[in-house]
C-alpha distance (Angstrom), angle and dihedral (degrees) to the residues before:
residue distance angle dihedral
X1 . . .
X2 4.06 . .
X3 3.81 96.2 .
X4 3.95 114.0 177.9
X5 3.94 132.3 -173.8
X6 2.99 124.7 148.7
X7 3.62 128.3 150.7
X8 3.90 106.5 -133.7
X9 3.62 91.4 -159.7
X10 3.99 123.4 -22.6
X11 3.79 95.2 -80.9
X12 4.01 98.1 57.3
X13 3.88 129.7 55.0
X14 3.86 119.0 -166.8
X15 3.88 110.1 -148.7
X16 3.82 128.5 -166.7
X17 3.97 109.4 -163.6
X18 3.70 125.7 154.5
X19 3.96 121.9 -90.0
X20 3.28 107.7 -65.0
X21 4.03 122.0 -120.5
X22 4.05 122.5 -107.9
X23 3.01 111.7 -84.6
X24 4.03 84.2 -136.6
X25 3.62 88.8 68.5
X26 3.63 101.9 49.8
X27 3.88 111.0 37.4
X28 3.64 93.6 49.3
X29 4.12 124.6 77.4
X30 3.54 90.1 -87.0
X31 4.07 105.9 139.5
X32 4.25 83.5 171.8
X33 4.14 80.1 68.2
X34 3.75 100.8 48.9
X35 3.82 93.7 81.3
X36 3.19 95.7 50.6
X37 3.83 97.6 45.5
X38 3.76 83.7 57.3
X39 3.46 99.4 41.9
X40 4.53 85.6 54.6
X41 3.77 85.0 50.7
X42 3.97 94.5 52.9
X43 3.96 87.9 45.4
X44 3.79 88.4 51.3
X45 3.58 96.0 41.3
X46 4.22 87.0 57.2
X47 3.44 91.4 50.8
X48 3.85 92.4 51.2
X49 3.49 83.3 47.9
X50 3.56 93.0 59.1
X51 3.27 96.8 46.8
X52 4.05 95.3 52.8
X53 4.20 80.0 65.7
X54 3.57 97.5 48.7
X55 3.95 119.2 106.9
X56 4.09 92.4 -101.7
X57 3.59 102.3 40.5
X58 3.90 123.4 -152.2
X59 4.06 113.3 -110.4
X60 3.41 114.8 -146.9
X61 3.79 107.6 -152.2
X62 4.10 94.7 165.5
X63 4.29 79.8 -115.8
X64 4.39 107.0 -132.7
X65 3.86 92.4 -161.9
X66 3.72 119.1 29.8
X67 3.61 149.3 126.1
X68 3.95 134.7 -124.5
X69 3.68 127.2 -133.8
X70 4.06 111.4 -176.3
X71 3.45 119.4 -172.2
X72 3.43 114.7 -170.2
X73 4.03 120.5 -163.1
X74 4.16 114.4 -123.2
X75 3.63 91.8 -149.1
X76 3.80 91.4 51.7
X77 3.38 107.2 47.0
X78 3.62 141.4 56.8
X79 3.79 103.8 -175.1
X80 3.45 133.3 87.1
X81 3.92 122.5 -94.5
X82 3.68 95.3 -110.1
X83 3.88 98.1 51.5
X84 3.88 99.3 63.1
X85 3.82 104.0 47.7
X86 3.70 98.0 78.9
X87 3.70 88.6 66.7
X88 3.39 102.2 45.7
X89 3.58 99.1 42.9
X90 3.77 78.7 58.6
X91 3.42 100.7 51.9
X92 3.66 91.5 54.9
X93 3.52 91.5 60.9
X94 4.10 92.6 48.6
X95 4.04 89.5 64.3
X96 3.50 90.0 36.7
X97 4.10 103.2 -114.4
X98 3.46 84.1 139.9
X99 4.04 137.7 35.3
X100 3.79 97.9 -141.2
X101 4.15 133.3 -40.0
X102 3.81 91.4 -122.7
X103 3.89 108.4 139.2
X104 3.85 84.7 -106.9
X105 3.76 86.8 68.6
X106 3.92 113.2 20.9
X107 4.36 89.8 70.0
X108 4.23 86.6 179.2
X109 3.91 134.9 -12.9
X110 3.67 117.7 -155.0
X111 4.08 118.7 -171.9
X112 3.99 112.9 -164.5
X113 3.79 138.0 -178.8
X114 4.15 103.3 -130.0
X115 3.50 142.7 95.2
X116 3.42 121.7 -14.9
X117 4.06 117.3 142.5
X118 3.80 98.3 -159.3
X119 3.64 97.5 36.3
X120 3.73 107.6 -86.8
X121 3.50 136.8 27.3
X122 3.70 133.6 -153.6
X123 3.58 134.6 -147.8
X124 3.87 120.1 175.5
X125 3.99 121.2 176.1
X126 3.42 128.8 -174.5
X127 3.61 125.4 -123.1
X128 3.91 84.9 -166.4
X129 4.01 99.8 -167.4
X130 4.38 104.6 3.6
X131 3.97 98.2 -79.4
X132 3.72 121.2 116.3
X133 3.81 112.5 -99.8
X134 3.79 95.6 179.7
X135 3.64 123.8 41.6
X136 3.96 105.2 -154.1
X137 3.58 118.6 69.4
X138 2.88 147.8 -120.1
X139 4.27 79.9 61.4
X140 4.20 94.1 44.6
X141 3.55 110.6 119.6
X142 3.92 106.7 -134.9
X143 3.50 128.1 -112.7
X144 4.22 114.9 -118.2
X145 3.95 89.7 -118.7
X146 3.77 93.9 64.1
X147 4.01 105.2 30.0
């Protein structure tokens, strides 16, 4: 297991989970997808474990403004970029990354096809109080006046 967390400074925490699950296999009354939606979130929650004991441990602050870089890994997964945000967005808020993905929190979402050794990797910044703490998109946080 590649597990990765590392805060890059204290407003951005680098997640590696496994590839997430289609979202057209778990939001619809599929009971055959139930195990396997739990059976992703056990994987993910061992890799977060992992990560908790590495030397630069993740902090979970349960962000209020942030953005959301996925990257998902080409050689890992089969779906399309769309289908697997839904439950990783969601999984962020179960171990409390995040404080909600209401529009007055989630300031941008970006989904990318790159390197990601377990699958899918996670990078959430904080925009702490609206201004821009990183100049280059896609990763700037926007200001209220244009969002």
């Amino acid at each position: 297991m590649d597990a990765l967390a590392q805060p890059l400074t204290h407003d951005v925490v680098v997640l590696d989970l496994p590839p997430p699950l289609s979202v057209n296999r778990t939001r619809r009354v599929d009971w055959t997808a139930q195990p396997k939606l739990r059976a992703w979130k056990e994987q993910a929650d061992r890799f977060v474990m992992a990560a908790k004991r590495s030397p630069n441990p993740p902090k979970f602050d349960r962000l209020e403004r942030f953005t959301v870089t996925i990257i998902l890994s080409e050689d890992h997964c089969e779906l399309d970029a769309d289908n697997g945000i839904k439950s990783v967005i969601d999984y962020l808020r179960r171990i409390e990354v995040i404080a909600n993905d209401a529009k007055k929190n989630m300031r941008g979402l970006h989904v990318i096809w790159g390197h990601a050794p377990a699958g899918c990797r996670v990078v959430v910044r904080n925009c702490g109080d609206g201004m821009p703490s990183y100049a280059d998109p896609p990763f700037a946080c926007p200001p209220d006046s244009i969002a």
